[in-house]
C-alpha positions in Angstrom: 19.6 7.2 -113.2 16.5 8.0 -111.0 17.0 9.3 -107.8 15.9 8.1 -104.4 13.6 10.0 -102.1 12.2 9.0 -99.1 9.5 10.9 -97.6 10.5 12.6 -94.3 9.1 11.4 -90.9 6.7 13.4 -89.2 8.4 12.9 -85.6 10.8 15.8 -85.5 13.3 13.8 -83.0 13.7 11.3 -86.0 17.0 11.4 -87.5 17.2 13.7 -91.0 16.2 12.4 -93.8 18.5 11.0 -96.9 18.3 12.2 -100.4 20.3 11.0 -103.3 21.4 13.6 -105.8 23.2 12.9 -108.8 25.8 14.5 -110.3 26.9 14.6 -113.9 30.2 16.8 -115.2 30.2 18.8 -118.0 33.6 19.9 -117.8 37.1 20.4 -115.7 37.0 23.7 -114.7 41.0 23.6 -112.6 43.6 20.8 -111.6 46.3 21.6 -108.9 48.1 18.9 -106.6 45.0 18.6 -104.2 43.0 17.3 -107.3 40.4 18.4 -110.0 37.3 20.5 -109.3 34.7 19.9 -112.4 31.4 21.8 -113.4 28.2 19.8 -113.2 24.9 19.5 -112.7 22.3 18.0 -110.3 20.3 16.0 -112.6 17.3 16.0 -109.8 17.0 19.9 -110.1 19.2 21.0 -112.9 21.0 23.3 -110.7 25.0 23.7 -111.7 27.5 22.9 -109.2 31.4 22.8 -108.7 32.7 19.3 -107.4 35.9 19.7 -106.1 37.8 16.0 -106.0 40.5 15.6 -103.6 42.3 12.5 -101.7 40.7 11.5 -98.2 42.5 12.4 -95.6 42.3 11.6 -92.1 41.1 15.1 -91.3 38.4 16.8 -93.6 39.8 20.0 -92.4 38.4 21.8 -95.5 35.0 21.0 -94.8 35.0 21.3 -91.1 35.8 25.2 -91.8 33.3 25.9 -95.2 30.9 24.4 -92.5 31.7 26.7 -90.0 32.1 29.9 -92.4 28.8 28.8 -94.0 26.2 31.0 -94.7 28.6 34.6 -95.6 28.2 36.4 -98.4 31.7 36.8 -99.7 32.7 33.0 -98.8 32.0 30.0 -101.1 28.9 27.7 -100.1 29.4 24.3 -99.6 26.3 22.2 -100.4 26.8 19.1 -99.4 29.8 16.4 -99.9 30.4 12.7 -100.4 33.0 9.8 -101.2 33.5 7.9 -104.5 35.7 5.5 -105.4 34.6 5.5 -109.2 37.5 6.4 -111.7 40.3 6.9 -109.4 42.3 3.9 -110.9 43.5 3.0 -107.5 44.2 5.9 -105.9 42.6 5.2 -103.2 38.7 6.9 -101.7 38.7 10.6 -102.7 36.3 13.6 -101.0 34.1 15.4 -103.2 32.9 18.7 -102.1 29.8 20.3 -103.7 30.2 23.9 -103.6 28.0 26.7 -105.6 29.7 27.4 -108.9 30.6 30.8 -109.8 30.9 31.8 -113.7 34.8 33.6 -113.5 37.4 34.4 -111.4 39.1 38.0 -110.3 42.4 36.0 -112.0 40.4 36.3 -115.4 38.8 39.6 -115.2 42.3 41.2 -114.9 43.6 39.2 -117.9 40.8 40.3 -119.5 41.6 43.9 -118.8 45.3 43.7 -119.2 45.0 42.3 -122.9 42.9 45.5 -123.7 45.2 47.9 -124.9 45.1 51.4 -122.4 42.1 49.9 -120.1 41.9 49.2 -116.8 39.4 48.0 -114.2 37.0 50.8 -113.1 37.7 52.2 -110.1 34.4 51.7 -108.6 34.8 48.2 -109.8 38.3 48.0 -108.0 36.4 49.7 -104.9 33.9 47.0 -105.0 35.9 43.5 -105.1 38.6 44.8 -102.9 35.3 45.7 -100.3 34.0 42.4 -100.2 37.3 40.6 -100.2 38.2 42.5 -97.0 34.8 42.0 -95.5 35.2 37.8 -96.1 38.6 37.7 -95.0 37.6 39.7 -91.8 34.3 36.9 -90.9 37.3 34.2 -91.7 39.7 36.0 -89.4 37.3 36.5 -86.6 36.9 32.8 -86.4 40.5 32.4 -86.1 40.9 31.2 -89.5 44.1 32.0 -91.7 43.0 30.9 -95.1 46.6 30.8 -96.2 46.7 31.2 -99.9 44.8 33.9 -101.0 45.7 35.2 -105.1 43.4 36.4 -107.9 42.4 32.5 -108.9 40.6 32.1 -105.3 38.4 34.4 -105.5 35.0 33.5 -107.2 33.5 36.1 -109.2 29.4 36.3 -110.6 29.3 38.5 -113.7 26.0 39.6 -113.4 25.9 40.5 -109.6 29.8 41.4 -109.6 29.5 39.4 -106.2 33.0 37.9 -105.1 33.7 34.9 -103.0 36.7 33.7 -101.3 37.0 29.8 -102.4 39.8 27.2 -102.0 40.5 26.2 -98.3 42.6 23.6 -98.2 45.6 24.9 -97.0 43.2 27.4 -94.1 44.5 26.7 -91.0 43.1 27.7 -87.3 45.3 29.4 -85.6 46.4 28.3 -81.9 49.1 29.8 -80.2 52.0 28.8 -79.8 51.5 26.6 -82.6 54.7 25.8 -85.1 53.7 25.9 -88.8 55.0 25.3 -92.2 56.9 28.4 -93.7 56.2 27.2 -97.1 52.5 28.7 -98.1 50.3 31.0 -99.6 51.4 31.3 -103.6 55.1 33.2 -104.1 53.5 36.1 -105.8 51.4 36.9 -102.5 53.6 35.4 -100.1 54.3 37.4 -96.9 57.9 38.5 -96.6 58.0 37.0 -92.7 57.1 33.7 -94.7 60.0 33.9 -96.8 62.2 34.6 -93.5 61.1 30.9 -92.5 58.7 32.1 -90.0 56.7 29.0 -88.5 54.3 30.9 -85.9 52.8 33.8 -88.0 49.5 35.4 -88.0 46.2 36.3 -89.7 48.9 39.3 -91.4 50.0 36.6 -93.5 46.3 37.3 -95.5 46.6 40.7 -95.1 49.6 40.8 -97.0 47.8 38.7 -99.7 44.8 41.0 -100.4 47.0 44.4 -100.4 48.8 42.4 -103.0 45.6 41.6 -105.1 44.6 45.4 -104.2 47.8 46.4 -106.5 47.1 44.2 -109.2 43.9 45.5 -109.4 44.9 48.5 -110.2 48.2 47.5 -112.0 46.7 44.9 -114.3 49.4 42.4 -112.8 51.0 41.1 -110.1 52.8 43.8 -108.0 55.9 41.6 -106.4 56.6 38.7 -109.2 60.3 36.8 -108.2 61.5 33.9 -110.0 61.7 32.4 -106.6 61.2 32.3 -102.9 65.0 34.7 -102.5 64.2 37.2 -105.5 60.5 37.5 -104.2 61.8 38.8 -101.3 64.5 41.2 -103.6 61.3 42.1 -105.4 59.4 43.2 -102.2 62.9 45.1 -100.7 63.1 47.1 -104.0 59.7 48.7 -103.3 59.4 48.7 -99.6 63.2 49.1 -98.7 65.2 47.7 -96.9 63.8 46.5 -93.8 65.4 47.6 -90.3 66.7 45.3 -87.4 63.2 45.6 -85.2 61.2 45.0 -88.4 63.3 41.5 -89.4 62.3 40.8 -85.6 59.0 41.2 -86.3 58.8 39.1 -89.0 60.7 36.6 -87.3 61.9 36.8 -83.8 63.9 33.6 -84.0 66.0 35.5 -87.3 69.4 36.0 -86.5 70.8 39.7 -86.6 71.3 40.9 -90.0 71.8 43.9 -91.5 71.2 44.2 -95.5 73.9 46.3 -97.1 73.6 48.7 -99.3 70.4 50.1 -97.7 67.7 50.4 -100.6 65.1 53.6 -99.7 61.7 52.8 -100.8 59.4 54.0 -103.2 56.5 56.2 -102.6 53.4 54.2 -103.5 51.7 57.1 -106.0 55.2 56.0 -108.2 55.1 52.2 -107.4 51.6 52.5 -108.8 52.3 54.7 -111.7 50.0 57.4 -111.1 46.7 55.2 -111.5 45.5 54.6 -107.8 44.0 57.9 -106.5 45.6 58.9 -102.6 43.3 57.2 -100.5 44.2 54.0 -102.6 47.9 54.4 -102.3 47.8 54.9 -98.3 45.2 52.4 -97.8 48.1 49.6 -99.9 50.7 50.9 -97.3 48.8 50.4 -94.4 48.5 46.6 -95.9 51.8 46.0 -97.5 54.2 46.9 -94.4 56.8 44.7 -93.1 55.7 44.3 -89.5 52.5 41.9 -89.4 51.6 43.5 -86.7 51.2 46.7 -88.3 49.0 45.7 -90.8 45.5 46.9 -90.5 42.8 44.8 -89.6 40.2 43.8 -92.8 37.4 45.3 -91.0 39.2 48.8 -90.5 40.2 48.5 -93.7 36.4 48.8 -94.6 36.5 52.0 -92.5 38.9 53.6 -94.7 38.1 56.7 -97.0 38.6 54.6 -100.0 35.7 52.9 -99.8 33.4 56.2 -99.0 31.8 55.9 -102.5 30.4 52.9 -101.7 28.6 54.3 -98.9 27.9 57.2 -100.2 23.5 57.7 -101.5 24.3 58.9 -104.9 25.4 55.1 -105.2 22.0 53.7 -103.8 21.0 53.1 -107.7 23.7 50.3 -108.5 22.6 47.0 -107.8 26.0 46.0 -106.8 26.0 47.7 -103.9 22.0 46.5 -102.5 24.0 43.9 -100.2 27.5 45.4 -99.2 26.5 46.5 -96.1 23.4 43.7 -94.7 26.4 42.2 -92.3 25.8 39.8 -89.5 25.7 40.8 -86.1 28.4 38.2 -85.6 30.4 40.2 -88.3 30.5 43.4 -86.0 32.1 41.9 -82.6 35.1 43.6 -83.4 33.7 46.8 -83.7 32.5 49.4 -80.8 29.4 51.4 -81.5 31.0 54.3 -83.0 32.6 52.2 -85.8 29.5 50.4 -86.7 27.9 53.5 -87.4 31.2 54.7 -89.4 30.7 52.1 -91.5 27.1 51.3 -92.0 25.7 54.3 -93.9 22.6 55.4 -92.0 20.5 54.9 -94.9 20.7 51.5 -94.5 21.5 50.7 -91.1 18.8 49.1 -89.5 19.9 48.3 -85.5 23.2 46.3 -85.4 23.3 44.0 -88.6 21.6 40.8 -89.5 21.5 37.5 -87.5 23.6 34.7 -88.5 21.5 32.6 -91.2 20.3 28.6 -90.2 22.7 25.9 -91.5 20.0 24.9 -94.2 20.9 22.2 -96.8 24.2 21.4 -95.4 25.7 18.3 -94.6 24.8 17.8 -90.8 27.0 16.3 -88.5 27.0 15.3 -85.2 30.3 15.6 -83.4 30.5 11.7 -83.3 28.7 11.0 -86.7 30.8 10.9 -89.7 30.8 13.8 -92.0 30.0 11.9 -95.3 28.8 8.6 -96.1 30.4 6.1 -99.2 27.8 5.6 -101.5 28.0 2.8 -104.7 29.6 3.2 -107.9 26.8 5.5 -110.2 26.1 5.1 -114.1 29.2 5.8 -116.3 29.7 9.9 -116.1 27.5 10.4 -112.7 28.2 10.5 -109.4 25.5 9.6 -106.5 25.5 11.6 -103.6 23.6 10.6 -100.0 24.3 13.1 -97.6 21.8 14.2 -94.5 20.3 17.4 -95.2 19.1 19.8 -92.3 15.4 20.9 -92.8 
């Protein structure tokens, strides 16, 4: 089908212009219970794109916060989005979210690894995606963001740049104090423990716990903690951690009643838990994330600070093209920093004054606090879907 373009007005106080784009999919790429997410392409520009397809909700909470965390390296773009009611055999409107589309996943490069007999991910590889991981979930974090369910298959990878990208925010939540939550989230494997105590006002530690999870199985080739359910998860976790004491079952969950496990399990030293493969700096920088008390738990953008990461920084490295854009952050990426720490962990070969300003919202779906996110569009051709969404110039 052609597309409509209109030409834009020369009076910049004019509204944005329109532009159709249509969509065609090639294939599903996942299904889950908030819907499908397909591979396609932009038949006005050839470009490939994920469309993730979910049910409209009264709140497009997912969108409101890609919006917001638009523009980051490390974080999933979203390009545009619109509504169809084409195919859903009565289901009702659904939300379809554009997003960049990534070739693979950190979930599949493990696999990948782990079905190799005797090989393992690189440790400058391992150094890499556990960088940038930390680095995204600290610009989500310093908008007071909890992204909620972070594991191996949420986290885009690009195989030529090796560039990673948190994706998936439907269950990201903004934290407000003295808010009650839901308990139940994040997937079991990399489920906090105070989550499993039925804690209902946690914290950003909840992702913290997440990525020192993926951090092991990184190194492990698979998951670290795997319970058959929510009560032998958190046996799994005691039986490498120990048992946890009085004040650290408070800080998990102050409303948990007084409980003491008997017998007391010691833990494990984390050079054994991880059988030898993860060098020092790997195994303290895995306890300072996998701890009991969320509030213990180290920040992401300290954890960038640590001595693991010092190759990375380090000229010799200069030459790999992975590493060209590990360290352009935002100035708005460095608030949480004092001077002395921004230098720590900018090498000086590179830093150029205080980090880069945050990028315009360009190509984005713009919306006015008043306006509606996304307009409904009609039906397309069989096997297309027509977007109309106000672009930014």
């Amino acid at each position: 089908m052609a597309a409509v373009s209109r030409k834009r007005k020369a009076d910049p106080d004019e509204p944005p212009e329109l532009q159709t784009r249509t969509y065609t999919a090639q294939r599903v790429l996942g299904k889950g219970s908030f819907g499908v997410v397909y591979q396609a392409q932009v038949l006005e520009t050839g470009e490939t794109v994920a469309i993730k397809s979910i049910k409209m909700q009264e709140k497009d909470r997912e969108v409101q916060i890609l919006k917001e965390l638009h523009g980051h390296p490390n974080i999933v773009c979203l390009h545009g989005a619109f509504l169809s009611d084409e195919g859903t055999a009565g289901s009702g409107t659904r939300l379809n979210l554009v997003l960049e589309f990534l070739s693979d996943t950190l979930h599949r490069v493990i696999k990948h690894y782990s079905q190799l007999d005797g090989k393992k991910i690189e440790p400058y590889y391992i150094k890499l995606y556990q960088f940038q991981l930390m680095r995204g979930l600290a610009f989500i974090h310093g908008r007071g963001i909890v992204h909620c369910d972070l594991k191996p298959q949420n986290l885009l990878l690009d195989g030529k740049s090796h560039t990673l990208k948190i994706c998936d925010f439907g269950t990201a939540k903004r934290m407000i104090f003295g808010e009650q939550q839901r308990s139940y989230m994040v997937s079991r494997y990399y489920r906090a423990p105070e989550l499993i105590l039925g804690a209902t006002s946690y914290t950003t530690g909840v992702d913290l716990w997440s990525a020192g999870c993926v951090f092991a199985e990184l190194i492990l080739g698979q998951p670290l903690f795997t319970g058959k359910d929510g009560i032998d998860q958190l046996v799994q976790i005691i039986k490498v951690l120990g048992t946890p004491t009085p004040q650290q079952l408070r800080a998990m969950n102050p409303n948990y009643p007084d409980y003491e496990f008997t017998p007391s399990i010691a833990s494990h030293s984390w050079e054994k838990v991880l059988r030898g493969w993860a060098p020092a700096h790997a195994c303290e920088l895995i306890g300072h994330m996998l701890t009991y008390d969320p509030g213990a738990r180290t920040p992401p953008l300290h954890v960038l600070l640590h001595p693991f990461f010092a190759e990375l920084r380090s000229a010799d490295k200069k030459e790999k093209e992975q590493c060209k854009n590990l360290f352009n952050f935002r100035e708005d990426e460095l608030w949480w920093l004092t001077p002395k720490e921004r230098i720590q962990l900018i090498p000086s070969r590179l830093d150029s004054g205080g980090g880069a300003s945050p990028p315009a919202l360009t190509g984005l779906v713009s919306c006015a606090s008043s306006a509606p996110l996304v307009r409904s569009v009609p039906g397309p051709a069989e096997g297309s879907v027509r977007e109309s969404c106000e672009l930014q110039k």
